[in-house]
Structures are given as C-alpha cells and as structure tokens.
DSSP file (Angstrom, degrees, kcal/mol; ACC not computed):
  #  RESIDUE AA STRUCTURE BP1 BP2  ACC     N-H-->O    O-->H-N    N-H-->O    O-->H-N    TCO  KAPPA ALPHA  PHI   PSI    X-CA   Y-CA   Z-CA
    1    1 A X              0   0    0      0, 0.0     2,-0.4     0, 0.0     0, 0.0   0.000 360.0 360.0 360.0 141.1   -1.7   26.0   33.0
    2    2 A X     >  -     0   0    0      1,-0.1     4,-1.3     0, 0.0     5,-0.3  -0.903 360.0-107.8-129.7 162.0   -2.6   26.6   29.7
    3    3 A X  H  > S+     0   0    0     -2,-0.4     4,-1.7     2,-0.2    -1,-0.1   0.583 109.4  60.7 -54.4 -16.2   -3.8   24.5   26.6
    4    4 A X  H >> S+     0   0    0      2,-0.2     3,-1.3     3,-0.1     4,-1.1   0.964 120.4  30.1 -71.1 -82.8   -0.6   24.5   24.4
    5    5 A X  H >>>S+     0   0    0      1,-0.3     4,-1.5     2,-0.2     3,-0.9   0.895 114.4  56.8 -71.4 -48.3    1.1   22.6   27.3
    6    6 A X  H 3X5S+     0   0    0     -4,-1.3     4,-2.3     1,-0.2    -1,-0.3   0.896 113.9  46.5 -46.5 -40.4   -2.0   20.8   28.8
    7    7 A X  H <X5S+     0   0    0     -4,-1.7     4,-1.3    -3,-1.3    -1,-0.2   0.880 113.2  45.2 -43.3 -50.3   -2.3   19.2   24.8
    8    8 A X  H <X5S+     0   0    0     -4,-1.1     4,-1.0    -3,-0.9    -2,-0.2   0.762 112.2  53.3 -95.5 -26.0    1.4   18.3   24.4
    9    9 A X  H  X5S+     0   0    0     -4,-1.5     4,-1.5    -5,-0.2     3,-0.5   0.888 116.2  39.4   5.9 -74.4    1.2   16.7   28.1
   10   10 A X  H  X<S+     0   0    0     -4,-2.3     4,-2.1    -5,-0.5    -2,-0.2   0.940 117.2  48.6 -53.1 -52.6   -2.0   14.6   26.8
   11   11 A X  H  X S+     0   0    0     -4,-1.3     4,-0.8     1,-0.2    -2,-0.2   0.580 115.7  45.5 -87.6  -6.2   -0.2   14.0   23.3
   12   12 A X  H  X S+     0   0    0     -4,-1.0     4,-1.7    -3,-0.5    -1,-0.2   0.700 110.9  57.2 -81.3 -36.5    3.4   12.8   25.4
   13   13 A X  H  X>S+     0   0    0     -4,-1.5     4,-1.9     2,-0.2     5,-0.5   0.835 106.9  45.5 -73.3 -56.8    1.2   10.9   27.5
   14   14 A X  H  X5S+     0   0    0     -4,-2.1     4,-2.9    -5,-0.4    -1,-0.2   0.982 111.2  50.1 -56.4 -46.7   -0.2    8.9   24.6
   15   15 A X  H  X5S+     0   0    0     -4,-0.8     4,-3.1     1,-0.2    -2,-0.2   0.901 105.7  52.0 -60.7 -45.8    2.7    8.3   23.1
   16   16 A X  H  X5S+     0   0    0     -4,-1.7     4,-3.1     2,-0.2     5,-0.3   0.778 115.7  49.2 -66.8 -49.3    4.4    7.0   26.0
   17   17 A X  H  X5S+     0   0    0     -4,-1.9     4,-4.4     1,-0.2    -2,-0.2   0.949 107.0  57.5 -47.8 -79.8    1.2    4.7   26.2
   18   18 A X  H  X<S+     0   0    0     -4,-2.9     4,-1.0    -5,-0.5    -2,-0.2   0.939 104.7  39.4   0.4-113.3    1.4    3.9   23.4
   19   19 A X  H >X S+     0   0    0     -4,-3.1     4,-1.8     1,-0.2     3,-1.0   0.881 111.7  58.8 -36.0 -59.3    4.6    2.5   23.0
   20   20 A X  H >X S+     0   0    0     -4,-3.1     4,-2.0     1,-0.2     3,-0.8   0.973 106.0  51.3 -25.2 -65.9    4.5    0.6   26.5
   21   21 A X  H 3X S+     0   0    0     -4,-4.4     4,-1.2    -5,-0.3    -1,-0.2   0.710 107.7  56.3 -82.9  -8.9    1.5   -1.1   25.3
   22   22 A X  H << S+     0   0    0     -4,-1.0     4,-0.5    -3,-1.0    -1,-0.2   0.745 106.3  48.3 -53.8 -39.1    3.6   -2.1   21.9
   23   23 A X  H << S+     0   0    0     -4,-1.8     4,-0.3    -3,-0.8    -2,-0.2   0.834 117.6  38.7 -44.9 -65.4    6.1   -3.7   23.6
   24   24 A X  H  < S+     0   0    0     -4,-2.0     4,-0.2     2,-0.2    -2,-0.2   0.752 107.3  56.8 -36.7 -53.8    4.0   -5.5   25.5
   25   25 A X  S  < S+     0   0    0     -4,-1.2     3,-0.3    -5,-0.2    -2,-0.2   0.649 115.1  51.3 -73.7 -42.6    1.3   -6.3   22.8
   26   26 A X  S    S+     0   0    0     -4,-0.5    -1,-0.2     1,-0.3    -2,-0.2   0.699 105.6  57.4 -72.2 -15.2    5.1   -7.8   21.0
   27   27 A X  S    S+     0   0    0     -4,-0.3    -1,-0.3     1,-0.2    -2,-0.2   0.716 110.4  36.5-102.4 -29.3    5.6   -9.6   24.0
   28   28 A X  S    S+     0   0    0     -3,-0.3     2,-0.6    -4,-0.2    -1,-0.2   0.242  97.0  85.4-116.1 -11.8    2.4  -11.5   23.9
   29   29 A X  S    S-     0   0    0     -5,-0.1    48,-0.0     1,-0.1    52,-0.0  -0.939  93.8 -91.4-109.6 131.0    2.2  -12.1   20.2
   30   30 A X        -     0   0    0     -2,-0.6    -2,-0.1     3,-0.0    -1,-0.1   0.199  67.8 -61.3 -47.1 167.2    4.4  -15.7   18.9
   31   31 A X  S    S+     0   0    0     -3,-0.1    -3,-0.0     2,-0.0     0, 0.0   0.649  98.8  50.2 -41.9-167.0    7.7  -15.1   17.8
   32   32 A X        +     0   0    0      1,-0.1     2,-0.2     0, 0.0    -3,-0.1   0.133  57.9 111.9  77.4-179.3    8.9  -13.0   15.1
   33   33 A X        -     0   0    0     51,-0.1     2,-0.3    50,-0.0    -1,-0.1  -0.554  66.1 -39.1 105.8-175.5    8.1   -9.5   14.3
   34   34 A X        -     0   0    0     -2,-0.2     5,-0.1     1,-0.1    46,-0.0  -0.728  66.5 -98.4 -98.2-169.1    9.4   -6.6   14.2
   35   35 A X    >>  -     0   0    0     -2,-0.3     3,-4.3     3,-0.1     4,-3.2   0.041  40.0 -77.2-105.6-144.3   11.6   -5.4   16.6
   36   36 A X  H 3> S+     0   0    0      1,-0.3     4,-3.6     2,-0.2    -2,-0.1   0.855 130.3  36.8 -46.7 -50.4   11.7   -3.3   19.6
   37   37 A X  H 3> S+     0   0    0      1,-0.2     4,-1.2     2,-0.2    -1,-0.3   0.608 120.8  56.7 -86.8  12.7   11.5    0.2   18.3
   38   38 A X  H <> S+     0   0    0     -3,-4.3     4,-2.4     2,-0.2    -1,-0.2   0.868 105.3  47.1 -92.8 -42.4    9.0   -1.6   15.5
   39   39 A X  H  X S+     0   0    0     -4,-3.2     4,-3.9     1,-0.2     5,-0.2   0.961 111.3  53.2 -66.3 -38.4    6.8   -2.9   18.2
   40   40 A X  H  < S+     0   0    0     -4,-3.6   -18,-0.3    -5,-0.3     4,-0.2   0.870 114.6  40.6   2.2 -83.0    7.0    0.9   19.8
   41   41 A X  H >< S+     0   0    0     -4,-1.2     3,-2.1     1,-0.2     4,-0.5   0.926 114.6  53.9 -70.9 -67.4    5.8    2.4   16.2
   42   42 A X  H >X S+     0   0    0     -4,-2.4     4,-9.1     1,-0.3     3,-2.1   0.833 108.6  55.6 -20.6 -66.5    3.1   -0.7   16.0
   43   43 A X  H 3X S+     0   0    0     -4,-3.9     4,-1.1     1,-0.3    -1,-0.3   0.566 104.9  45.4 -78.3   9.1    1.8    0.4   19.6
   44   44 A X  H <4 S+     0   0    0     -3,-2.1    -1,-0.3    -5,-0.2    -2,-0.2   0.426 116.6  43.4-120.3   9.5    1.0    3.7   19.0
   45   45 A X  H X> S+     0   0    0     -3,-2.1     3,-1.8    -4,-0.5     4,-1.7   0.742 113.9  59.0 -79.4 -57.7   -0.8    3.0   15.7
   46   46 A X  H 3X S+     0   0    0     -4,-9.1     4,-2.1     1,-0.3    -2,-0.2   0.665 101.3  48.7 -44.2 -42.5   -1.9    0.4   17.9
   47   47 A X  H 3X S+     0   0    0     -4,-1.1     4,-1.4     2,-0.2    -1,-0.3   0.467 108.0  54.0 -49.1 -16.8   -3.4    2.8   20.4
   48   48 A X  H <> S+     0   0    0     -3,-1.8     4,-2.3     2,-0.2    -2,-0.2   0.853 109.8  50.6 -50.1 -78.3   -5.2    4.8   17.6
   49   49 A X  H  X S+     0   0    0     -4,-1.7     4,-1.2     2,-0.2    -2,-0.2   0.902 113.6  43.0 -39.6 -53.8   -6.7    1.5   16.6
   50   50 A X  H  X S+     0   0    0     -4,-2.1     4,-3.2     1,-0.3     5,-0.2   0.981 115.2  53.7 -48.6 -57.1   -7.9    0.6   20.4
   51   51 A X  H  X S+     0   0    0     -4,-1.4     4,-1.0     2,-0.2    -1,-0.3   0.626 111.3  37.2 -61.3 -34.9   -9.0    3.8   20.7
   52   52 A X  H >X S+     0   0    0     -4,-2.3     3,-3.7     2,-0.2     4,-1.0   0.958 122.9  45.8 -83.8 -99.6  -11.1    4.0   17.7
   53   53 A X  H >X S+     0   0    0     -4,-1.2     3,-1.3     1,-0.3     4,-0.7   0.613 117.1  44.8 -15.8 -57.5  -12.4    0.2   18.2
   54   54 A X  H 3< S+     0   0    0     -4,-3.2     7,-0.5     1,-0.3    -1,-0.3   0.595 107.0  59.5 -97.6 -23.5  -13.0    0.7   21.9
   55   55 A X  H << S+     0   0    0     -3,-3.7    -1,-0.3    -4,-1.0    -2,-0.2   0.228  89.5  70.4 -61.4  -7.0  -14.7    4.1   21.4
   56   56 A X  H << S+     0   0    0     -3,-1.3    -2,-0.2    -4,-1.0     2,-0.2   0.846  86.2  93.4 -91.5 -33.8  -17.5    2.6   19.2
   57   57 A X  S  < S-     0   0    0     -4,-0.7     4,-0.2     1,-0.1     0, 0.0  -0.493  85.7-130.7 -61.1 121.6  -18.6    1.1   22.3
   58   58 A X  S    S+     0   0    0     -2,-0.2    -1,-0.1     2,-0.1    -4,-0.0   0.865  86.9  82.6 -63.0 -48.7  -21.2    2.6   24.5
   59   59 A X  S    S-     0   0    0      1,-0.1     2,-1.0     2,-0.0     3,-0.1  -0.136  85.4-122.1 -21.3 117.2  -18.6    2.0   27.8
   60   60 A X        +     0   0    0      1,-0.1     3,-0.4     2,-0.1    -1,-0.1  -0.626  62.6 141.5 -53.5  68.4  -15.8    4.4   28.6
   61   61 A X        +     0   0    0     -2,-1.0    10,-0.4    -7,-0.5    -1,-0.1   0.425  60.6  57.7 -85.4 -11.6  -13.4    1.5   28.3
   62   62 A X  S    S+     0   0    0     -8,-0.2    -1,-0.2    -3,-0.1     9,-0.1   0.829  90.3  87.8 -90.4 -19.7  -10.4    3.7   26.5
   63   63 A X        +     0   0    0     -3,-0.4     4,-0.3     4,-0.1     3,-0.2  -0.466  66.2  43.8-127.6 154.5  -10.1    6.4   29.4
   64   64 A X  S  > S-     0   0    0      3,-0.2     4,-1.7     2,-0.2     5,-0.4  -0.218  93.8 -79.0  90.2 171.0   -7.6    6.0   32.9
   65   65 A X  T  4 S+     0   0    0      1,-0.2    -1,-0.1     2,-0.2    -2,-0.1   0.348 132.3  40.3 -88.0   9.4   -4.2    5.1   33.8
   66   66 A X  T  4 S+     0   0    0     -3,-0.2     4,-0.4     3,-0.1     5,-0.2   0.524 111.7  46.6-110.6 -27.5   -6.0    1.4   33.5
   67   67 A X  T  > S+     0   0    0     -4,-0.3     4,-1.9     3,-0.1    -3,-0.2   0.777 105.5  57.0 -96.0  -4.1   -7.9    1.4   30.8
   68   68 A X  H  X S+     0   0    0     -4,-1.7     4,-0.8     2,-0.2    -3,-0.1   0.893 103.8  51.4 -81.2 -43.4   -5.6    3.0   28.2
   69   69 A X  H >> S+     0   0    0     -5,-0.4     3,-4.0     2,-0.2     4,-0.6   0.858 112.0  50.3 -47.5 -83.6   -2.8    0.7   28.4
   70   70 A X  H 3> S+     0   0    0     -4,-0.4     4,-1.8     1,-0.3     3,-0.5   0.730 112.8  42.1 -20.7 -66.2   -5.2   -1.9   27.9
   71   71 A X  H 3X S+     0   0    0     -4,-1.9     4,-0.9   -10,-0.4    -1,-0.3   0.555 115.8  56.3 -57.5  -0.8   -6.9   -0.5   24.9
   72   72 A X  H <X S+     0   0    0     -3,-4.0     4,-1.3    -4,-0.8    -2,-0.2   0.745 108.3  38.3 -95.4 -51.1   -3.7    0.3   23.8
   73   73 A X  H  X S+     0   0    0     -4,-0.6     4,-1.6    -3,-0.5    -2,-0.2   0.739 111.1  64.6 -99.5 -20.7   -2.1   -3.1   23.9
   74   74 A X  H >X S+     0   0    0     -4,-1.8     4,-2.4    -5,-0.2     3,-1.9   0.980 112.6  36.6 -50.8 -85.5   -5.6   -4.6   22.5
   75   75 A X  H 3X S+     0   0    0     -4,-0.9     4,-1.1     1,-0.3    -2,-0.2   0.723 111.3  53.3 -57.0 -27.1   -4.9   -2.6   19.4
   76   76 A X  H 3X S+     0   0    0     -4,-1.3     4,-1.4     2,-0.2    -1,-0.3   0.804 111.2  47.5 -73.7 -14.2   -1.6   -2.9   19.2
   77   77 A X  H XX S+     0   0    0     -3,-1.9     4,-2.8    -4,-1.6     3,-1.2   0.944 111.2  52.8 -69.4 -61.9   -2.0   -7.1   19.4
   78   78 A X  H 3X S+     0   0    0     -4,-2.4     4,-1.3     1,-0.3    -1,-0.2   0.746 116.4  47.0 -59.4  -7.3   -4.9   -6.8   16.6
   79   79 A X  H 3< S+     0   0    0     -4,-1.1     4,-0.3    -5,-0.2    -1,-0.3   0.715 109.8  44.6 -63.4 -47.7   -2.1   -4.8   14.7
   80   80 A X  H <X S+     0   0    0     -4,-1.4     4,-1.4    -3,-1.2    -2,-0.2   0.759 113.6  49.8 -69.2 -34.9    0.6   -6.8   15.1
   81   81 A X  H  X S+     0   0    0     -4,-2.8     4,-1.4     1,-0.3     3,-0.5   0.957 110.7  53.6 -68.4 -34.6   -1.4  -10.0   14.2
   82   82 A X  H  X S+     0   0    0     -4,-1.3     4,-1.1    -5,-0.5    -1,-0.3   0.675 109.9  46.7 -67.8 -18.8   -2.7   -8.1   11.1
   83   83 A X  H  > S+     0   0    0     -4,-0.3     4,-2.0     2,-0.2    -1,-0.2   0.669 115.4  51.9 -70.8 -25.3    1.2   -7.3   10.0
   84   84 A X  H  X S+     0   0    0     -4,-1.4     4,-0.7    -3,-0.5    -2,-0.2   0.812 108.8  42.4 -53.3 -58.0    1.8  -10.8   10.7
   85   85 A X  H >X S+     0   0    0     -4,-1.4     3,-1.8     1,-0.2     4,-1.0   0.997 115.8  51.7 -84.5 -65.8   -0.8  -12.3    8.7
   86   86 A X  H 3< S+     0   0    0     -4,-1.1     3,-0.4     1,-0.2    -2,-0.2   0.696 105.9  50.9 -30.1 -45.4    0.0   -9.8    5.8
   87   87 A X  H 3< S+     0   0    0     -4,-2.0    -1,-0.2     1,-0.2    -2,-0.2   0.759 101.1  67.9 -66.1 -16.9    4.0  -10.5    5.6
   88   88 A X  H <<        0   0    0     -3,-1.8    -2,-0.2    -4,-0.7    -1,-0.2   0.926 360.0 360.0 -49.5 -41.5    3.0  -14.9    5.4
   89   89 A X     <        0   0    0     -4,-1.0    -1,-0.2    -3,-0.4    -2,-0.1   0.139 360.0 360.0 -72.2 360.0    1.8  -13.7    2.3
C-alpha cells in the first residue's frame, strides 16, 4: 500500500464521518435548519471543528471508530447551533 491511496482512504473516511455525524448532529438540534445535504456540508465543517476543539485537549478523544463520530457530531451540533443563532439575526 502506498501513501497516495492510504491519504485518500483516511480523507474518504473523514468525509464519510463527517457527514454521518451531520445528519445526526441535525437530528438532535430543534427544528429548522438546513436540510439534509446542508446538514452533510455542516458535519464535515463540523468535524474540522471537533477535531480542532477536541485536539486542544491533552486526551486522545478525536481518534477511533468511536471517538470520531462523536467529535464529529459535537462539532457539527456547536455548528449548527452557531448557524442557528446567526440566521435569528
């Protein structure tokens, strides 16, 4: 295996992550919003966001097939609420 595919593997994997945890993240946040393929987009900024946030933190909390969703849908909620609060406005 070599690093070009092992990368785009990782970066498919993220995405994928990602999105799931947008969906979800929509799913869990009051009515409203955008919709599906906007909570998608949301949760893989939102994963960015986790990751970052959840990375500042001495704890490997971002890494596994349990803890990324989870950091994942974490950012993508504080993402969504912050698109939320901004369109009231």
């Amino acid at each position: 295996m070599n690093v070009t595919s092992l990368v785009v593997g990782l970066l498919l994997a993220f995405l994928l992550i990602g999105a799931f945890a947008g969906v979800v993240a929509g799913r869990l946040m009051p009515r409203g919003g955008p919709g599906l393929s906007g909570r998608m987009a949301i949760g893989i900024l939102g994963a960015f966001i986790g990751g970052f946030l959840f990375g500042l933190v001495p704890a490997d909390l971002e890494v596994g097939l349990v803890g990324a969703p989870i950091t994942a849908a974490i950012g993508a909620a504080l993402l969504l609420f912050a698109v939320a609060k901004i369109k009231k406005h």
